[in-house]
N, C-alpha and C positions, 0 to 999 in steps of 0.2 A: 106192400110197403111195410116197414120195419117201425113198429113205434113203441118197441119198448125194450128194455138193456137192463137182464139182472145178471147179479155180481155175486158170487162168491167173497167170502170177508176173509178169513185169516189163511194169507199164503199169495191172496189173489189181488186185494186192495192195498195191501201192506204183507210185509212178507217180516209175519211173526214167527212163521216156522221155521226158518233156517236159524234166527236169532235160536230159539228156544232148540234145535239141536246142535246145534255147537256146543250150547251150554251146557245139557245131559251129556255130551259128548266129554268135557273137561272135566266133568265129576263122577262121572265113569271111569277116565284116564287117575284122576286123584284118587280113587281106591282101587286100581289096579287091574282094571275090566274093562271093554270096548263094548261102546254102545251097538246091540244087533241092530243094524240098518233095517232087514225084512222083518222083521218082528217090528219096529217102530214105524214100519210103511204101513201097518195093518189100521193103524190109528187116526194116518191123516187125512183130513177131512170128514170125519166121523166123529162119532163119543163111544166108550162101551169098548177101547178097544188095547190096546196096549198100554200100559203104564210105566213108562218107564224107573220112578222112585220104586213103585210096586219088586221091581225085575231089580232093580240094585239095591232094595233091601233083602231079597233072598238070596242074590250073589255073598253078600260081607254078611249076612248072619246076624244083623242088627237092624234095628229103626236109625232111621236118618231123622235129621231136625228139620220136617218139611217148609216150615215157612221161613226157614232160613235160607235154603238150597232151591226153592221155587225159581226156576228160570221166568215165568210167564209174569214175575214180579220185575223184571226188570227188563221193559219193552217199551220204555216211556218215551225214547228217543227215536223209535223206529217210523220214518218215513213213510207217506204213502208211495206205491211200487211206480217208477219212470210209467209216465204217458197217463194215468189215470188222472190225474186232475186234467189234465187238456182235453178226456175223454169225458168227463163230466160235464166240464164245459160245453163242449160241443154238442152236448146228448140236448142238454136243457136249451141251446139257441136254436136248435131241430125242435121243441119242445117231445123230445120222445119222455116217455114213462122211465123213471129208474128207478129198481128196488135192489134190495141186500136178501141175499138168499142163503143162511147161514146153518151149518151143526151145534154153535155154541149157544152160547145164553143171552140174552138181551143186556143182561147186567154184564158183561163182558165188551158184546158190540158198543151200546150207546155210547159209554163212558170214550173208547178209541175213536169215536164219528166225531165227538165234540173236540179230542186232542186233536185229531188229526181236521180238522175244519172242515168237513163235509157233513155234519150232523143235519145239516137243513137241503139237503137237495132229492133227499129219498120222498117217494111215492109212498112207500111199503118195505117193511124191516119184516122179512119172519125168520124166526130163529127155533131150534129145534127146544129152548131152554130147558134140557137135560131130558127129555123123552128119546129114548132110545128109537123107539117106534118113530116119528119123527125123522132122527138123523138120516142123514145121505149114510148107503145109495139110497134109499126109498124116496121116491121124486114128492109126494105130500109137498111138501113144503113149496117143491117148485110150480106143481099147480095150484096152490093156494096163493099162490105171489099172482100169477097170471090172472087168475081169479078178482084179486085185489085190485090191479091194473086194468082192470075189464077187457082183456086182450085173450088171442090163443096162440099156441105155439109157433104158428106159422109167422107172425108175423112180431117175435122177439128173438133174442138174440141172449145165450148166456155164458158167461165168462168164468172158467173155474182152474183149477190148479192141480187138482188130484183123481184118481182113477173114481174114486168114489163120487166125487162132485159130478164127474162126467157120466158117470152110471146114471144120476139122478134126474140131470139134464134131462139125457135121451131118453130117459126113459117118460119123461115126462112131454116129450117130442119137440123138445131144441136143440133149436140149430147151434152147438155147442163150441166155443174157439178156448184152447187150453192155452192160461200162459204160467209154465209152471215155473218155479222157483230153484234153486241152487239145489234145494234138498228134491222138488217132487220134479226135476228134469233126469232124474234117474228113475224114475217110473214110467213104468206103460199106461201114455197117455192115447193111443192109438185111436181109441174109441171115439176122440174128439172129432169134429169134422173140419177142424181147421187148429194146426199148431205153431203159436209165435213165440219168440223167445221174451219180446218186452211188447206191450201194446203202443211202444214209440216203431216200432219196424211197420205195425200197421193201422194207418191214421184208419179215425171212425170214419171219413168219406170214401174213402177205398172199401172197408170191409161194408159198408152197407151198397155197393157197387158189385163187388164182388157176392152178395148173399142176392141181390138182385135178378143176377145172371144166372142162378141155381132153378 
């Protein structure tokens, strides 16, 4: 039996990362350069990996005004992704365990859990808050979630966006469903054991029916 659902944060609960590549995308196009797609796939869902101001301040030969041109400053409006609030819902009237299983910082996560109205239904938040060691793929995190929830592998369910979230998954021995996003549906999600486009295509009573029969 299935009693616990962790999630992946940026891409997967809310999809901050297409937002924030559009926008390197248009400021890359405003100084005369295109943003490298595979060099920026190296970065998601990880820390420590590609920077994109980094990469367009050595293209144009100059420092850029970072807090001016920060895309991640302007995400205030961004939705959680179709089907997760109805999936939260449902998690907590099953009363399963639900945690956030995240590369970024706490002071990054919290702050989007209270905008986006979900701050109060997590079990367990762990976040890698800038430890490289830490970050996905290295699963840590994801057994320290599991750990947290008093549960093992067999019997959670984890939801991620990027090759690297899914690395961490499995490697951490979950049963892993990809729902990638505009930008990480051009990546090889293959490794997942199950791939959806929106978590509305597959309600939580199906996929825990479907994980049943494994």
């Amino acid at each position: 039996m299935i009693d616990a659902l962790l999630f992946d944060f940026d891409g997967t609960i809310w999809d901050s990362e297409t937002e924030v590549f559009r926008a390197y995308s248009r400021l890359y196009e405003e100084h005369g350069h295109e943003l490298p797609f595979d060099r920026l796939a190296q970065a998601v869902g990880t820390i420590d990996g590609f920077d994109p101001a980094d990469d367009l301040e050595t293209l144009i030969g100059r420092d850029l005004e970072r807090e001016a041109i920060d895309p991640w400053n302007a995400l205030e409006g961004v939705p959680l992704r179709a089907g997760v609030q109805e999936y939260l819902d449902q998690a907590r009237a099953r009363h399963l365990r639900l945690a956030i299983v995240s590369s970024s910082s706490a002071d990054w996560v919290d702050p989007h859990l209270l905008r986006l109205g979900i701050a109060d239904v997590w079990d367990a938040i762990l976040t890698a808050n800038g430890d490289v060691d830490l970050a996905k793929p290295n699963p840590q995190l994801y057994r320290d979630a599991l750990q947290h929830l008093g549960t093992v592998p067999e019997r959670a369910i984890a939801f991620e966006d990027s090759p690297h979230g899914i690395m961490a998954a499995k490697a951490a021995g979950l049963y892993c469903v990809a729902c990638p996003n505009e930008v990480t549906a051009r990546l090889d999600l293959s490794a997942a054991d199950l791939i959806v486009g929106s978590l509305v295509d597959l309600p939580l009573d199906e996929l825990l029916e479907r994980r049943a029969l494994r």
